[in-house]
C-alpha positions as CSV (number, residue, x, y, z in Angstrom):
1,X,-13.6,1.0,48.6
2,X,-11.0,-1.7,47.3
3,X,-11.2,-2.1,43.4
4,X,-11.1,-5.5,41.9
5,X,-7.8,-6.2,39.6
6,X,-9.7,-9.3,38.1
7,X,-12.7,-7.1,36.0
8,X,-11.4,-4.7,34.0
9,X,-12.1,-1.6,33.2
10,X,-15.7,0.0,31.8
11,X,-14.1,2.4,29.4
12,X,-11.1,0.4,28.2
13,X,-11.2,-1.6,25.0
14,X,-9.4,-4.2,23.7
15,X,-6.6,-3.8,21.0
16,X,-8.0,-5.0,17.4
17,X,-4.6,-6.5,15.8
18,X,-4.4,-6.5,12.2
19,X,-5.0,-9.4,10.2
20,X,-3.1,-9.1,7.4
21,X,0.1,-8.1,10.0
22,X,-0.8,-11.6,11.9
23,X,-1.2,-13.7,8.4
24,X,2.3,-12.3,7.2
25,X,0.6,-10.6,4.0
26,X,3.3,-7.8,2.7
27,X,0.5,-7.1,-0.3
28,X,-3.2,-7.3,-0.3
29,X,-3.9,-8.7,-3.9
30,X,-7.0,-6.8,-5.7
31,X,-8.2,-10.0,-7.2
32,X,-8.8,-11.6,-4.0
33,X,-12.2,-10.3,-4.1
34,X,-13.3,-12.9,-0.7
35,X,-10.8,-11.3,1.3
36,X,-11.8,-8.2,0.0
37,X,-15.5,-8.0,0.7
38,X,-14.5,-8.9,4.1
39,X,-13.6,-6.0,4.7
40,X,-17.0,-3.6,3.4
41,X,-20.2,-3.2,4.6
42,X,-23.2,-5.0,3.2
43,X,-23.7,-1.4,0.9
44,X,-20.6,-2.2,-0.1
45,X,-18.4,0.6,1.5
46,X,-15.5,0.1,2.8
47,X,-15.1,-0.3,6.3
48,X,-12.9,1.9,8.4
49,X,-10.0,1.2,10.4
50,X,-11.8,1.4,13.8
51,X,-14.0,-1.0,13.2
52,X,-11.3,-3.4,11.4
53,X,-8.7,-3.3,13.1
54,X,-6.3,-2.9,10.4
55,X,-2.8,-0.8,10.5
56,X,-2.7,2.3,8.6
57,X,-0.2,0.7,5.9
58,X,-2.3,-2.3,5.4
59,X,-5.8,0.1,5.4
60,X,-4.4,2.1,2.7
61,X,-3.4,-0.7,0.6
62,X,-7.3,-2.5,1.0
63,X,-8.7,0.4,0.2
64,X,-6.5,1.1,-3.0
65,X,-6.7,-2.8,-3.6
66,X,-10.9,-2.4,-3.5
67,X,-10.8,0.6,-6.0
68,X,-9.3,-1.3,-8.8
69,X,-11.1,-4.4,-7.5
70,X,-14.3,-2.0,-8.8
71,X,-13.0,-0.4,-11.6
72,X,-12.2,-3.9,-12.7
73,X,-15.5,-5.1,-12.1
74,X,-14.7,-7.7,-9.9
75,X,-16.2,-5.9,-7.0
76,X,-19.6,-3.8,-7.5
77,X,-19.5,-0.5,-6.3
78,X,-23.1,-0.4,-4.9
79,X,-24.9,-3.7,-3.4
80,X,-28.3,-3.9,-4.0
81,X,-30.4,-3.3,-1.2
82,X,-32.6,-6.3,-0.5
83,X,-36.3,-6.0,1.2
């Protein structure tokens, strides 16, 4: 059987870049709070890199950046759930 170059494969999955690499951001500021919620769930945790896409620098600096968004109160810890 001859397999087809132009349909890739099942199993392979295309490379998420990160967005703050591609902007140029060096530091993810804790008061941009619209950037932030970007970047968590609609219960308001924090999504992980998998799913975002982000490097490992850049994840650990939104996810320090969202903490002291909350303790701040800029960002709420908990959404409320809406029925």
């Amino acid at each position: 059987m001859i397999k087809n170059p132009s349909h890739p494969k099942k199993n392979q999955r295309k490379v998420k870049q990160c967005k703050f690499t591609r902007a140029g951001l060096e530091y993810i500021d804790y008061k941009d709070v619209d950037t932030l919620q970007r970047f968590t769930n609609d219960q308001g945790k924090i999504l992980p890199r998998r799913v975002t896409g982000n490097s490992a620098k850049h994840q650990r600096q939104l996810t320090t950046a969202v903490k002291r968004a909350r303790f701040l109160a800029l960002m709420p810890y908990v959404e409320e759930n809406i029925r």
